[in-house]
DRENDREN-831819 format. One line per field, with one value per residue (C-alpha): residue number from 1; residue in one letter; x, y, z. Coordinates in Angstrom, 3 decimals. Each point is the difference from the previous one (the first is absolute). Layout:
rovo (NUM|...)
bavex (A|...)
x (X|...)
y (Y|...)
z (Z|...)
This chain:
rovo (1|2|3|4|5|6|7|8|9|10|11|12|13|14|15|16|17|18|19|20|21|22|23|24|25|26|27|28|29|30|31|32|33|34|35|36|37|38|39|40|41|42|43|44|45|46|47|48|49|50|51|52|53|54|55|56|57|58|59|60|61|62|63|64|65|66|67|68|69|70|71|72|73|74|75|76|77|78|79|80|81|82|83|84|85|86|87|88|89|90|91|92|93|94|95|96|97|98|99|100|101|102|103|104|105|106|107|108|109|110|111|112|113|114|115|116|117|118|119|120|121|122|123|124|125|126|127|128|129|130|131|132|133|134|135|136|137|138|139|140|141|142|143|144|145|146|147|148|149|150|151|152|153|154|155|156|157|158|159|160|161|162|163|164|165|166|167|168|169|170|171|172|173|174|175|176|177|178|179|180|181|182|183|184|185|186|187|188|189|190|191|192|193|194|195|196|197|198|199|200|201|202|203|204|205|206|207|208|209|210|211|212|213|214|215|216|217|218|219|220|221|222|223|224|225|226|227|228|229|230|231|232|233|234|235|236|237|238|239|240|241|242|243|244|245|246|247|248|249|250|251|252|253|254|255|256|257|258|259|260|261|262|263|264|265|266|267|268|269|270|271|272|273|274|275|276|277|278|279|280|281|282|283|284|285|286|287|288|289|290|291|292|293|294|295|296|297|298|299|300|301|302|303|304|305|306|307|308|309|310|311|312|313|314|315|316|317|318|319|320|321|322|323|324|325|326|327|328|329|330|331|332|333|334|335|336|337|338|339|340|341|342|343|344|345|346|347|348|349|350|351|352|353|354|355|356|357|358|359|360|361|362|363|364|365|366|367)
bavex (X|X|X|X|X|X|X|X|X|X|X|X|X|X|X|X|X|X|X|X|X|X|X|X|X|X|X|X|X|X|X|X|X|X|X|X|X|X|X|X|X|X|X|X|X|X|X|X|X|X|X|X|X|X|X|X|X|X|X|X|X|X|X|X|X|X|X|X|X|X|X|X|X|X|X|X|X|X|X|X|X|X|X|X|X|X|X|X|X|X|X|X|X|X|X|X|X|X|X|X|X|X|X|X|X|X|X|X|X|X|X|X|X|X|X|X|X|X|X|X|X|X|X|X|X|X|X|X|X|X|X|X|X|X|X|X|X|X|X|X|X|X|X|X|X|X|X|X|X|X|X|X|X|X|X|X|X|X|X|X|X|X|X|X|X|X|X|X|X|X|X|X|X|X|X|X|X|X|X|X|X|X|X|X|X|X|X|X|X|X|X|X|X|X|X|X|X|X|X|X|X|X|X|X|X|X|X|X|X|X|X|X|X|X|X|X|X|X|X|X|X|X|X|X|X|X|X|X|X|X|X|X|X|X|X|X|X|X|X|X|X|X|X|X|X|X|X|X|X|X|X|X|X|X|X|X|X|X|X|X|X|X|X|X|X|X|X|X|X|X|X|X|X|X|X|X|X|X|X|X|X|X|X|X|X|X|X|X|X|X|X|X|X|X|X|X|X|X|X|X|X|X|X|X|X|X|X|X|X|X|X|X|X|X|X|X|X|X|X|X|X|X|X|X|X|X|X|X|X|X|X|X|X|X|X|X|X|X|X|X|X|X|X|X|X|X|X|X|X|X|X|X|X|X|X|X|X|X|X|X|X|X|X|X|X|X|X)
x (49.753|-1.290|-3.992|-1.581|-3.725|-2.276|-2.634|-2.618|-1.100|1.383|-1.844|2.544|-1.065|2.111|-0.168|1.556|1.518|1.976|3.937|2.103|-1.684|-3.165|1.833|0.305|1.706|-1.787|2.556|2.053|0.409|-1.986|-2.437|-3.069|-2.881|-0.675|-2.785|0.559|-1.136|2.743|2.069|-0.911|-0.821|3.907|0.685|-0.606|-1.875|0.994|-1.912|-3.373|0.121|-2.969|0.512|-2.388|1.151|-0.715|1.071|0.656|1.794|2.936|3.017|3.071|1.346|2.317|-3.445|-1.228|-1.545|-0.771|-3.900|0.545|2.189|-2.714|-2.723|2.615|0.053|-4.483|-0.050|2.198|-1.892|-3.566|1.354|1.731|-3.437|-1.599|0.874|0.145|3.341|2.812|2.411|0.890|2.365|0.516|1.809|1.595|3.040|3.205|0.592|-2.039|-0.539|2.342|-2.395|-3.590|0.602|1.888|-2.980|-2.533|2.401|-0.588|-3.557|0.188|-1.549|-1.510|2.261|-1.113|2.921|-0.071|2.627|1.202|1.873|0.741|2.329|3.190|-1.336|-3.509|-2.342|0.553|3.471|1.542|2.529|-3.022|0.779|-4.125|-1.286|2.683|-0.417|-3.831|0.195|2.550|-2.259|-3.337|2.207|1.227|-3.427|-1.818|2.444|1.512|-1.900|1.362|2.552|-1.500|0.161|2.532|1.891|0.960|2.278|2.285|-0.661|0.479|-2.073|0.583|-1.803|-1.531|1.494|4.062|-0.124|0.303|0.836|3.865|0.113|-1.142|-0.423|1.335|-2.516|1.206|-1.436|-0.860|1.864|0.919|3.069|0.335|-1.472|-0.328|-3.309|-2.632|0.329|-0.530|-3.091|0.699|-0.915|-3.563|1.300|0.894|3.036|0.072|2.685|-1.216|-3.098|0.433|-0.006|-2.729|-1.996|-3.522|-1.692|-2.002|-4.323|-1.402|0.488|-3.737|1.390|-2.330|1.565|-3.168|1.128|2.255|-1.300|0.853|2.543|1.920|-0.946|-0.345|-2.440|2.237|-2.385|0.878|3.487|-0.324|-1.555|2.964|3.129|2.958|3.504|2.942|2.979|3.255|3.653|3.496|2.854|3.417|-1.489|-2.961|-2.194|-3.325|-1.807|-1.820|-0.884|-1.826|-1.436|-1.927|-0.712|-1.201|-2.136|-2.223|1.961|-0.862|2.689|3.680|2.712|3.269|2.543|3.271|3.648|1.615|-1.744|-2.504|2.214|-0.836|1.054|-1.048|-1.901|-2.271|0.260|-1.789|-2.514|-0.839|-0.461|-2.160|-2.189|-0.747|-0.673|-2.876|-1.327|1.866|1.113|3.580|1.741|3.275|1.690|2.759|1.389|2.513|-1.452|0.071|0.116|-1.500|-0.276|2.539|0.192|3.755|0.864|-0.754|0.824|-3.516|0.068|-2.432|0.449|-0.733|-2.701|-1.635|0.253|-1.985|-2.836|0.799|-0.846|2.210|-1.058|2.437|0.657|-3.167|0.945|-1.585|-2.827|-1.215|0.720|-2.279|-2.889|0.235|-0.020|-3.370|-1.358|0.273|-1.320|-2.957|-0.308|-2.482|2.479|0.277|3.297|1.824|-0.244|1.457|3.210|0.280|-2.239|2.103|3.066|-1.574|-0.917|3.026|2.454|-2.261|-0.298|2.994|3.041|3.410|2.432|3.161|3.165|1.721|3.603|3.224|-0.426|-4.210|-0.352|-2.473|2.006|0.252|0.366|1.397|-1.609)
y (43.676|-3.570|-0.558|-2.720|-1.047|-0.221|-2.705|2.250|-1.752|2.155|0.625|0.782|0.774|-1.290|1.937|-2.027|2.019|-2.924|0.027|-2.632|-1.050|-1.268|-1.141|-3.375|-1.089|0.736|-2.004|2.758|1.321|1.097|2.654|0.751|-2.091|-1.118|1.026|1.943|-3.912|-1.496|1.642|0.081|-3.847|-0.134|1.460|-0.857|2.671|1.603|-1.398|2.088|1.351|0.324|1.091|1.004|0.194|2.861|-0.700|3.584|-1.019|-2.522|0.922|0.295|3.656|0.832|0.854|1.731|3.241|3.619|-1.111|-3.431|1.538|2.679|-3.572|-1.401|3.181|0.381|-3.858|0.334|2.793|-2.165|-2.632|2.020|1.682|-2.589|0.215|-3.676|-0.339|-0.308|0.696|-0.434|-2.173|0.517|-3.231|2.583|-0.950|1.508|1.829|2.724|-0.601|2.734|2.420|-1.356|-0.113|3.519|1.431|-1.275|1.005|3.556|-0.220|-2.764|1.967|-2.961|-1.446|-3.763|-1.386|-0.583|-2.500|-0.914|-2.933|-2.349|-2.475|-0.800|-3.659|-0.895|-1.759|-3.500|-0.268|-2.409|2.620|2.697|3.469|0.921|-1.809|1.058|3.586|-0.118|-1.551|2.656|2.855|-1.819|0.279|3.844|1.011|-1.663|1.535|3.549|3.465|3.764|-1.260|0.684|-2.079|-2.368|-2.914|-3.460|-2.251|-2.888|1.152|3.292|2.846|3.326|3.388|0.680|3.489|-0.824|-4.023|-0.907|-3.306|-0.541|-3.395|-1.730|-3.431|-0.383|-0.585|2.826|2.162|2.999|2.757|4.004|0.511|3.752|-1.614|-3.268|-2.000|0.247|-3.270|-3.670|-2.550|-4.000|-2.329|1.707|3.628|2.884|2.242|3.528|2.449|3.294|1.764|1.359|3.241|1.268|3.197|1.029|-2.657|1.535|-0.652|-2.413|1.571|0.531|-1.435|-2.981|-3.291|-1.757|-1.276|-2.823|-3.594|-2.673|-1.825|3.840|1.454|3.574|2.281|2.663|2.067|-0.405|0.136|3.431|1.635|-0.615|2.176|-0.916|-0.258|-1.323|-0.879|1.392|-1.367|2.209|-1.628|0.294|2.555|0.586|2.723|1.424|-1.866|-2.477|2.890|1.940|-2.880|-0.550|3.562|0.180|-3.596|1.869|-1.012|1.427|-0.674|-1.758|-1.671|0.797|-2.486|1.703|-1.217|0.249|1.937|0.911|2.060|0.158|2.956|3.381|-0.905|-1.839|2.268|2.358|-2.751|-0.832|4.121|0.232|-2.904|1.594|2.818|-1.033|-1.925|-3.765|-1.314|-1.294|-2.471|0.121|-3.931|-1.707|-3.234|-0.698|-2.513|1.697|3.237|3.190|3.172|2.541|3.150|0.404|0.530|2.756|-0.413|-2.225|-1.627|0.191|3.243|1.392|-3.008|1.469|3.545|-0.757|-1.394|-3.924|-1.318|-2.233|-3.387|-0.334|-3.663|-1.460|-1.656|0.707|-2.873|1.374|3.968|-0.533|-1.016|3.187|1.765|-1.763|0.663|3.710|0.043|-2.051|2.456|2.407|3.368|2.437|-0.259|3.354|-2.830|-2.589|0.158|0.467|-2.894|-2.353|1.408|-1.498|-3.657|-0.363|0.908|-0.588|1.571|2.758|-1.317|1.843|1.511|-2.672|2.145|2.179|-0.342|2.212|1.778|0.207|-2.630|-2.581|-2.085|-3.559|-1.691|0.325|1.159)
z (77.467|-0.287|-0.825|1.243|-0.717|3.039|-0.790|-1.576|-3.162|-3.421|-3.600|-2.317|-3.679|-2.763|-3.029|-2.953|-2.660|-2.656|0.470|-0.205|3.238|-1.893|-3.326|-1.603|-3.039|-3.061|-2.638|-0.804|3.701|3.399|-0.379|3.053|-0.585|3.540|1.945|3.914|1.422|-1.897|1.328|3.407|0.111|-0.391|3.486|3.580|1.849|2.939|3.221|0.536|-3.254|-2.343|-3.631|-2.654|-3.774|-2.335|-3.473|-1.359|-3.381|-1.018|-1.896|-0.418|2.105|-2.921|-1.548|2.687|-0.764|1.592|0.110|1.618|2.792|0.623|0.065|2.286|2.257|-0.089|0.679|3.209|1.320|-0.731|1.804|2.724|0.362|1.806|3.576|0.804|-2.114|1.596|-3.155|-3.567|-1.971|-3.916|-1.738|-2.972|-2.277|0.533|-3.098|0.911|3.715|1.103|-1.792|0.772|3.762|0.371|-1.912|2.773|2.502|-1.204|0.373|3.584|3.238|1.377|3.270|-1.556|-2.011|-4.042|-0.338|-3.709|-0.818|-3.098|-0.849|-1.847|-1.393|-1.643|1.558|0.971|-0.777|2.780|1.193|-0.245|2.548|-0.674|2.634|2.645|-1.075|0.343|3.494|1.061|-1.567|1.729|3.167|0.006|-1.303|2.815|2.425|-0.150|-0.580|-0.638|-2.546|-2.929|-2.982|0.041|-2.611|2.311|-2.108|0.787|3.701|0.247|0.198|-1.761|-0.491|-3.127|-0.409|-1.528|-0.639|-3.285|-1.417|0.076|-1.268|-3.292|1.142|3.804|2.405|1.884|-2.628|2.137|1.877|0.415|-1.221|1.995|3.496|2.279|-0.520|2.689|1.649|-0.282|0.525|0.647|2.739|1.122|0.459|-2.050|1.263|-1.315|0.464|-0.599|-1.522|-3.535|-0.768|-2.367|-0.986|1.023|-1.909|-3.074|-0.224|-2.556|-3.499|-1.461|-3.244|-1.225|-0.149|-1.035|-3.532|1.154|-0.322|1.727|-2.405|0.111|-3.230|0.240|-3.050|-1.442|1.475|3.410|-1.378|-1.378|2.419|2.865|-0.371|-1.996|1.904|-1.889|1.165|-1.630|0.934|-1.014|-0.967|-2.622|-2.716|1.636|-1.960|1.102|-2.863|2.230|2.301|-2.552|-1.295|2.923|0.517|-3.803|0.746|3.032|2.774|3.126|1.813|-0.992|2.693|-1.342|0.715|0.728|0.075|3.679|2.441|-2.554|-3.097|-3.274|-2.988|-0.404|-2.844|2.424|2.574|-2.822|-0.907|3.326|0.606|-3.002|1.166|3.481|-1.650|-2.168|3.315|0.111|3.123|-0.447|3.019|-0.186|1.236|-0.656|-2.063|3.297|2.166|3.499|1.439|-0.355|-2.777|0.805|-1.349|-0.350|-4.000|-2.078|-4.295|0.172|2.999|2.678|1.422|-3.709|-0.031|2.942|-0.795|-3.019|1.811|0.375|3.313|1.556|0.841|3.422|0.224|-2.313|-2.842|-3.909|0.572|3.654|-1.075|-3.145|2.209|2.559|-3.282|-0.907|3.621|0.003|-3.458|1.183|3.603|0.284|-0.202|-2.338|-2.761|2.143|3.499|-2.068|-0.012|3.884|0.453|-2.399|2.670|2.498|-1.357|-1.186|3.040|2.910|3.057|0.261|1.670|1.369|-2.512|-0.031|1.552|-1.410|-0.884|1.065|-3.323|0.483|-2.704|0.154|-2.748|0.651|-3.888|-3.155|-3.450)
């Protein structure tokens, strides 16, 4: 489908988050000192678009935090909550994008767009992408609805659920490695291919985000008081040292990072069973860059992985599986509803069982 603006005026609010969209060079290298009119005095604005600029904190997302994604998440809803905006854009670096905007996809019920975007290049470098990518994001947010929240980079447009960043320093930076982008926005319209699928969107978690100030730093108050989720990754002599670690450290919940189609040992497979049973959540992903869990080994692999209590992360990779573990900590449901509800953010809406094979087997890889 193609949107088109009609010529209603459009408020858009830009929240401004740091990234390598607001950075300059400090003498050593970039790091986010620029303020949300910085960087929007870079850009051209869409025709009949209005946009005011909420300065929520500015740093660099490889120090992005648990309690500034749940600010980010309260700020879009304040903003969202008055009636007379038409949608949200949040300028966020790309180290941690991935995560921040799949998180307030969980929580997203609203049919106006959150659109995140960033750039590859600091501010004001002649061959800068932050000032196309804002303009694009300005454009899809002041024109689509019932899509959820959505990352627009280099001109294209991609669901929040499944993109991760796939490239270091290409402007291109962006994609799903399982399935197609959404669609593509240039020259006054924004094409979109199909609707993304995503789970019943979660209410706004009660935790208090209050403790965040403006330049980002966050009291280890507010720290402590949010749930720990690690992330764990298998490989060559992998040992469930790191697991129990995290288990021993007060985890509440731990993404284990499997070989494959999710495998690990049966030395994990016992860790991981030991965990559920003294009340972790455990996501089971994988290191491969596309495709989905499959439980298809035994000896430690996932079928023994899932047995134990692991729940598999379909197609979501460690970053976006380690915030629906965080979400269904943060949901109002007892520990027994947990694991059921973790299920569900992490697959999506149920789709058909792939066909079956001459012998009945679903197998489609190798271990």
């Amino acid at each position: 489908m193609q949107w088109t603006r009609d010529d209603r005026p459009r408020r858009i609010t830009l929240i401004s988050t740091g990234g390598t969209i607001a950075s300059r060079w400090q003498g050593t290298g970039y790091a986010a000192d620029a303020s949300g009119d910085d960087v929007l005095a870079t850009s051209a604005l869409p025709e009949g678009v209005t946009v005011e600029v909420v300065d929520l904190f500015n740093v660099n997302s490889s120090r992005m935090t648990s309690v500034r994604q749940l600010t980010l998440l309260h700020a879009v809803h304040a903003a969202l909550a008055d009636p007379g905006v038409d949608g949200v854009v949040v300028t966020h670096g790309t180290d941690t994008l991935e995560e921040s905007a799949f998180f307030l996809d969980l929580h997203h019920a609203d049919p106006r767009p959150v659109v995140f975007t960033g750039a590859q290049r600091p501010l004001g470098t002649g061959d800068g992408d932050g000032p196309g990518n804002v303009y694009d994001a300005l454009q899809v947010a002041a024109s689509v609805r019932d899509l959820g929240v959505l990352v627009v980079f280099d001109g294209r447009v991609h669901a929040a659920r499944g993109t991760v960043k796939t490239q270091t320093l290409a402007a291109d930076a962006f994609a799903d490695p399982t399935e197609s982008g959404l669609g593509k926005v240039g020259f006054g319209s924004v094409h979109i291919r199909r609707s993304p699928d995503r789970p019943t969107p979660l209410p706004l978690p009660t935790a208090n985000p209050a403790s965040v100030s403006a330049s980002g730093s966050v009291s280890a108050s507010a720290s402590e008081e949010l749930p720990r989720v690690d992330v764990v990754m298998h490989h060559s002599d992998g040992d469930p040292l790191f697991l129990n670690t995290s288990v021993a450290a007060g985890a509440g919940g731990v993404v284990l990072v499997g070989t494959g189609a999710g495998n690990a040992t049966p030395e994990i497979a016992a860790a991981v069973g030991a965990a559920v049973a003294q009340g972790t959540l455990v996501a089971l992903s994988t290191r491969v860059s596309a495709g989905p869990i499959a439980e298809l080994y035994t000896g430690g692999g996932a079928v023994d992985l899932v047995a134990a209590g692991a729940v598999p992360a379909g197609t979501l990779r460690a970053g976006q599986a380690r915030m629906a573990v965080l979400a269904t900590l943060l949901a109002d449901v007892s520990p027994e509803r947990r694991p059921a509800l973790l299920h569900s953010l992490l697959n999506g809406p149920a789709r058909p069982e792939p066909a079956l094979t001459a012998s009945g087997s679903r197998f489609s890889g190798a271990a």
